[in-house]
C-alpha positions in Angstrom: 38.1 23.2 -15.6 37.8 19.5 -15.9 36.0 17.3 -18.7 35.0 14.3 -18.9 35.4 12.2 -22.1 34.1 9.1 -22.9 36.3 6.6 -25.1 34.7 4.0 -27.6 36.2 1.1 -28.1 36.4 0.2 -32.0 34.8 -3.8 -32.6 33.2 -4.1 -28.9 29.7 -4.9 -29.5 27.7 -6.0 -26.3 24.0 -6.6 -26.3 22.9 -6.1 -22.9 19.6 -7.9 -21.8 16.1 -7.0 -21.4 15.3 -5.5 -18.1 13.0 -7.5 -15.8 12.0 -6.0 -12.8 12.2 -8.5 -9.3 8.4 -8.1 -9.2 7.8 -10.4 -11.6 9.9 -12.7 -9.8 8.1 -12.9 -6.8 4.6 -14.1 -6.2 3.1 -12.7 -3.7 -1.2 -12.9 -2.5 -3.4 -11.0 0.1 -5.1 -12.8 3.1 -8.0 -11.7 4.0 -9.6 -12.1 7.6 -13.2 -10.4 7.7 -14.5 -9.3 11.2 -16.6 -12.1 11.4 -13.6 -14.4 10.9 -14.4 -15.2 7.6 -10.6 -16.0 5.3 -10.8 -14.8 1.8 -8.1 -15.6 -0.7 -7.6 -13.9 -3.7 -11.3 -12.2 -3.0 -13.2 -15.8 -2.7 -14.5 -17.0 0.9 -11.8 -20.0 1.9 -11.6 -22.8 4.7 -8.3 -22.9 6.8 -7.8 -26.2 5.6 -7.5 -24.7 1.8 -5.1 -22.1 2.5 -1.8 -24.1 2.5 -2.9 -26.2 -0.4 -3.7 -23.0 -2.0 -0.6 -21.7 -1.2 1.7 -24.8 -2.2 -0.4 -25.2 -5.5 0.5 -21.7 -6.7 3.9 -21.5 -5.4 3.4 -18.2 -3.4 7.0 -16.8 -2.0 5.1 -13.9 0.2 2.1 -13.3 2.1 0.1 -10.9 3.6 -2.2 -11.2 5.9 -5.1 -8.5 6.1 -7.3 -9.4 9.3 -9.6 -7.0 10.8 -9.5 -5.6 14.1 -12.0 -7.3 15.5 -11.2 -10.7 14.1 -10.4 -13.8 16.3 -6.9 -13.7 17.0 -6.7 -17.6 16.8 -8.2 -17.2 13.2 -5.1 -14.7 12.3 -2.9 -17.4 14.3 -4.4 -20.5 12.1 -3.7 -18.5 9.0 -0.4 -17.7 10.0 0.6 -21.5 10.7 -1.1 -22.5 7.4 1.8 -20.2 5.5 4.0 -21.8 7.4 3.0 -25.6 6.6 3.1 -24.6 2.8 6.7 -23.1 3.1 6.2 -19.3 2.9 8.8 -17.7 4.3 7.9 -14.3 4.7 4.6 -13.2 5.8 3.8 -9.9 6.7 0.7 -8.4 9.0 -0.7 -5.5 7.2 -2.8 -2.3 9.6 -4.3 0.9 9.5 -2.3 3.8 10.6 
């Protein structure tokens, strides 16, 4: 048989530190492109030129990008480059299975 013991050291006091978890670390916002090309940040109707001011003011890390199927692809392709001038570095496409 083995055992397993477990030996305390006499006058070793470690306080460990609260656990954060990495999601509060990183900020991260939705994009949203409706059918009729319409870009919504955080839920609220938005002009292309807004989103990288948007994104710069609030220090976003990650985006993603929502657009419907039947948007303009040179809507999705403005919204891209917009993440790009404010620094995001990763920026993700989200679909439908």
């Amino acid at each position: 048989m083995l055992g397993t013991g477990f030996a305390v050291v006499p006058g070793l006091n470690v306080k460990l530190p609260d656990m954060v978890t990495s999601k509060e670390f990183v900020k991260i916002v939705d994009i949203r492109i409706s059918e009729d090309d319409t870009i919504y940040l955080q839920g609220n109707p938005a002009f292309i030129k807004d989103v990288a001011t948007f994104l710069k003011k609030n220090k976003y890390e990650t985006v993603f990008i929502k657009a419907d199927k039947n948007s303009n692809v040179g809507v999705l392709t403005e919204v891209w480059q917009a993440c790009k001038d404010a620094g995001i570095g990763k920026i993700s496409f989200v679909t439908n299975m």
